[in-house]
N, C-alpha and C positions, 0 to 999 in steps of 0.2 A: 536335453530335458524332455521328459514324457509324460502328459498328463489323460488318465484314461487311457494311457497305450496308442497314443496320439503322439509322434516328434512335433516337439512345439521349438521353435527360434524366439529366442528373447532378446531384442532389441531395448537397445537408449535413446530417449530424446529429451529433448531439450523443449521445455513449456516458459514461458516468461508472460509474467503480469506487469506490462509497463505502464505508468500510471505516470499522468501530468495534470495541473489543474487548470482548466480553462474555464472565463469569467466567472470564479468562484462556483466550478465544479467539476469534481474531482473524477479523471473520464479513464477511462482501459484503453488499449489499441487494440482493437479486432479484427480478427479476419471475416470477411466474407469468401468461399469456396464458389466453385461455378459447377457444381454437381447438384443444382437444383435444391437442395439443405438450405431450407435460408436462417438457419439456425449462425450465431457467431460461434468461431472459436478463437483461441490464444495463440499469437504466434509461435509453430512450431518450429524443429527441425531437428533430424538425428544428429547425434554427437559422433563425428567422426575424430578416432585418438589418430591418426596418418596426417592430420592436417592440423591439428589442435592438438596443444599439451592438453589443456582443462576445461571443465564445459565451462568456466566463465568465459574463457577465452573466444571458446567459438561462438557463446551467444552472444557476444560483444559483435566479431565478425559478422556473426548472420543477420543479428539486426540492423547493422550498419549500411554492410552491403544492399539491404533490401529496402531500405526505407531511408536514407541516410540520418537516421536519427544517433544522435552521439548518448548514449545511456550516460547516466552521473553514480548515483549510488546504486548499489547493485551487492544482495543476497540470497546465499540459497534457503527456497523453504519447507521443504520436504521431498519423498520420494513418493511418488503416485505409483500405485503397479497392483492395485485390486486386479482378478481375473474379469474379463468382461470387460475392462473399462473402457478400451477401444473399439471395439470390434467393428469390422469392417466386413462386406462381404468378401468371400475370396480370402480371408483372412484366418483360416481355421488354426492352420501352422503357427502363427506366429502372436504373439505375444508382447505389448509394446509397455516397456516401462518408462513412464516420465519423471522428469527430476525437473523441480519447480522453481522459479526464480522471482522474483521481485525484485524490478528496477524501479528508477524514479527518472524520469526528463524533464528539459523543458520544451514548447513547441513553436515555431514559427510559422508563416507561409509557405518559404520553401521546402519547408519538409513535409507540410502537408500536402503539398503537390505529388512528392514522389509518395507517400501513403496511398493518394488517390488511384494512382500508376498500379502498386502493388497491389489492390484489393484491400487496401485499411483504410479503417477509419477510428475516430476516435467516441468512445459510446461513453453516456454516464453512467457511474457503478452501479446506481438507485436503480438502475433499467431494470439489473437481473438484480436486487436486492433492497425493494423498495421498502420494508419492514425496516432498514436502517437508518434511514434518514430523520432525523427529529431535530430537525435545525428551524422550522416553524410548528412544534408541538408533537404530540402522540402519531403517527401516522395513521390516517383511516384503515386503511387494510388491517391493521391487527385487528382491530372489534367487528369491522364489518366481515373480514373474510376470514383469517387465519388463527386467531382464537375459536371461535366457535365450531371449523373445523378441527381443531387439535383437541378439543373438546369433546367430540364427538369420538374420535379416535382414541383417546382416551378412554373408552365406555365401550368399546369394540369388540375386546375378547369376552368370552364366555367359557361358563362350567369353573373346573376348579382353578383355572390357569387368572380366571377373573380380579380379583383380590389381590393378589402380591404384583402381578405385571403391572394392574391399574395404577396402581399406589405409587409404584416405578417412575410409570409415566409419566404422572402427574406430577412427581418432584421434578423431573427432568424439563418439563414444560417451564414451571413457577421459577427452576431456578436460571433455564436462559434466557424467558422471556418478561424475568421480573413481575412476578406475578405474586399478588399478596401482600408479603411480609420482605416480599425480594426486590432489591433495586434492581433497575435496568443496566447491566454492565455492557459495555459498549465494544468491549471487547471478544466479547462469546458470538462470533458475528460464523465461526464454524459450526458448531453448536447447534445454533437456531439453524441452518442450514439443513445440516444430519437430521434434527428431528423432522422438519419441513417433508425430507426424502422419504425418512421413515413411515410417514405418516400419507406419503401421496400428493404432497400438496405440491408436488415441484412438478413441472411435464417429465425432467428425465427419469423419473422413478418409471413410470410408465414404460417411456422407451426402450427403458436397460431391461425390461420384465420382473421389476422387482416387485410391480403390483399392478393389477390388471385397470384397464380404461375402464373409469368409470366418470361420475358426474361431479366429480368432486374440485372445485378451485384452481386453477393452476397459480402460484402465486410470482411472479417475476416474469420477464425475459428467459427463456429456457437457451443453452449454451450444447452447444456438439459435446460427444463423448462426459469426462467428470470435468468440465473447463468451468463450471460455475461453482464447482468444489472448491477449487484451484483459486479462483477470483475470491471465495470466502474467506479462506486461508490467509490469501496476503493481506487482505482489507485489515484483518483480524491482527496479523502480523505489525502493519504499519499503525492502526490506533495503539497499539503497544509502545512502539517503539518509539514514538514522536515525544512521548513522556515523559524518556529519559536518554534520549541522543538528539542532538540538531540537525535530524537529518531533512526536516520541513525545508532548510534551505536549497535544499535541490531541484525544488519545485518552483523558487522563489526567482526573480530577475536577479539582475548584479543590485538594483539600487529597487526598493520599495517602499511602502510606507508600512507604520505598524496598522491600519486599517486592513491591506491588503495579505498580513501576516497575519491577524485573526483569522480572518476569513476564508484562508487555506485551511487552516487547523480547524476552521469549524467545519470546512468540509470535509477533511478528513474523517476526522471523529462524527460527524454527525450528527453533533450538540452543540447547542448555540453557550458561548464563554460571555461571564460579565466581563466588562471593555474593562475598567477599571482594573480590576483584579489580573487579567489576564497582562495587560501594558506594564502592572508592577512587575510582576514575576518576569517579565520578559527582561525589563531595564532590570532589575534587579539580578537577576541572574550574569548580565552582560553579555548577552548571545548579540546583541546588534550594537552599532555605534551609527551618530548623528553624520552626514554628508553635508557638505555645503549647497548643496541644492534643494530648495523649498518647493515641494511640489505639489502643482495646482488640482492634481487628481486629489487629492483631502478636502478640498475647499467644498464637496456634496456632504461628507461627514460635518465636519466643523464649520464656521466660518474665519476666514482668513485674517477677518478685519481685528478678531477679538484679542486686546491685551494681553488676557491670562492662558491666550495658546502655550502649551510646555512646545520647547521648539524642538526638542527630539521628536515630540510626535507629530511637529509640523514639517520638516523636513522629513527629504527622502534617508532610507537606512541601507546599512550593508550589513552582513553576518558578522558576526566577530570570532566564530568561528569556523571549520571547513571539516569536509571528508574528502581526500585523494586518495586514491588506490586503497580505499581499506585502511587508512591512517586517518586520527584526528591530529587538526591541528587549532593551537590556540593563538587568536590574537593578544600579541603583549604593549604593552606602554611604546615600546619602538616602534612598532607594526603601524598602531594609532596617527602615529606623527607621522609616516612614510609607509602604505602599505605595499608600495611597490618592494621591499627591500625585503629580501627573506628572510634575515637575521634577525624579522619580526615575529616571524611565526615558530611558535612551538612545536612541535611531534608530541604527544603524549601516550603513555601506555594506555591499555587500554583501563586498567586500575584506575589511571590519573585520569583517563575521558571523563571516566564515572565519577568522580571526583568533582571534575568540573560540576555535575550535576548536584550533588550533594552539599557541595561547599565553595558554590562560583569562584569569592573571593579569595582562597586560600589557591587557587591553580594560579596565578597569576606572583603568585610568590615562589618564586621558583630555588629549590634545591642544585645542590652544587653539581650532580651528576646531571639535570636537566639544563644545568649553565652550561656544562661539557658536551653535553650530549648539541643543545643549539649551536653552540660555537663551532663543533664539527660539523655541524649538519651546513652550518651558513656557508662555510668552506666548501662545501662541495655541491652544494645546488645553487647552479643557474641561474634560478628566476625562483619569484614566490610561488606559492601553488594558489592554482586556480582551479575556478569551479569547472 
């Protein structure tokens, strides 16, 4: 490949957004570099096909190896490969495209040891994206800093270009940062990003030369190379998805309570949920089920003493449903009574996952093909699937 009559080498790599929530906030694994950059980035590493069938495979590997962290759910999110995006000195030749991932863990001690070892750590999202957070109100930064710059930015051009760009802009403003007439959608979290670039307010606009130093705001933690693109993306990716898959439970311990499930998802999303409303949807849905363990971590919510505690939300919970390898499974009536026994758990298509979403209680009545289909599956697995 030759650009400008330049031989350019176009390499793969592998970027991954791993994302776990510690005491109710929702943090990245970052790299710190020892080249003086004290900028973060995501962990990387080429995709070697010699050693790896597929990059999940080797990003499984490489984060493993390096961190010993055991990834849970795990998707890919896009191809990253703008011209520019890496660039490195020394680097004229060559051309790095990355391929994005979003995984979910969970975190202990000893794995933060070996992070410590490797040069990670674990950052909160808010750091490079503090415009998202609204789990205690409006954030300051949109009126103090980043409206009235985007604002200004807005009113920028001149002559005849004036007029129809302005008018551009200004929908694009109103409609990802909810402005006017616009709700705030929680999900446009790339969106407000890109314009943020556009507009200068990010440091790496700067950097990449896409607009020259000036006095203007920097709004976040700024990230190496497009790694805060990348970070927007899955954020953006994961408030989507928690919507209508259970995949919050990957984040989740084996046994929790529903106080400690809120409070994932609200840091997810980055909007505070009514208790009430959110506890029915949840029981109602049947994504958890009650444990025989009462757990004293509720007693700062509730008090313990009071008659009219519902005892599912006093007790500790468990998922009633799962993701292994890219499979859902559903907890059935048998499961309930013995969740050791895998003759419990369903496989469902991905049709019926979404199903489960749409109509909880009809997934649990199960068709004669998904009798068959359990029946052999019980026959030939081992053990139940686990998280």
């Amino acid at each position: 490949m030759q650009v400008e009559g330049v031989p350019v080498t176009v390499e793969i790599g592998l970027n991954a957004v791993i994302v776990a929530v510690v005491n109710r906030s929702p943090r990245i694994l970052a790299v710190s570099e020892t080249d003086g950059d004290t900028r973060d980035s995501l962990p990387f590493g080429p995709f070697d096909p010699a050693r790896h069938r597929t990059f999940e495979a080797s990003l499984r590997a490489r984060v493993e190896k390096r961190t010993a962290l055991k990834l849970g759910y795990i998707e890919q999110l896009y191809t990253f490969g703008d011209r520019g995006r890496q660039r490195l000195p020394g680097e004229e030749g060559k051309h790095m495209v990355s391929v994005g991932y979003l995984a979910l863990t969970r975190t202990d001690a000893e794995n933060n040891e070996r992070l410590a070892e490797a040069g990670a750590h674990w950052r909160d999202w808010y750091g490079y994206l503090p415009w998202e957070d609204w789990r205690q109100g409006r954030p300051a930064v949109l009126d103090q800093t980043i409206l009235p710059a985007l604002a200004r930015w807005e009113a920028g051009l001149a002559g005849d270009e004036r007029s129809a760009a302005n008018v551009q802009r200004r929908s694009r403003v109103r409609l990802a940062f909810g402005l006017d007439d616009f709700p705030w959608d929680e999900e446009r979290v790339l969106e407000r990003y890109e314009l943020l670039y556009e507009a200068g307010l990010v440091r790496e606009a700067v950097i990449d030369g896409h607009c020259r130093e000036t006095d203007k705001p920097a709004a976040g933690l700024a990230m190496r190379h497009d790694h805060r693109r990348i970070v927007a993306t899955a954020v953006a990716r994961l408030r989507g998805k928690i919507k209508y898959r259970p995949v919050v439970f990957e984040l989740m311990p084996p046994e929790f309570t529903l106080t400690d499930l809120q409070a994932t998802v609200e840091a997810i999303s980055g909007r505070h949920l009514h208790k009430q409303n959110f506890r029915r949807l949840v029981e109602g849905a049947e994504l958890v089920e009650p444990t025989e363990d009462r757990s004293p971590r509720l007693a700062a919510g509730r008090p313990r003493s009071s008659a009219s505690d519902d005892r599912s939300s006093m007790n500790a919970l468990r998922p009633a449903s799962r993701w292994v390898d890219g499979e859902f499974y559903l907890m059935t009536a048998q499961a309930r009574r013995s969740p050791a026994s895998p003759a419990g758990w369903l496989r469902l298509s991905s049709e019926r996952a979404w199903m489960t979403r749409a109509r909880p209680r009809m997934a649990v009545r199960l068709s004669s093909s998904e009798t068959k289909l359990l029946n052999t599956w019980a026959r030939n697995t081992p053990s139940a699937p686990t998280n």
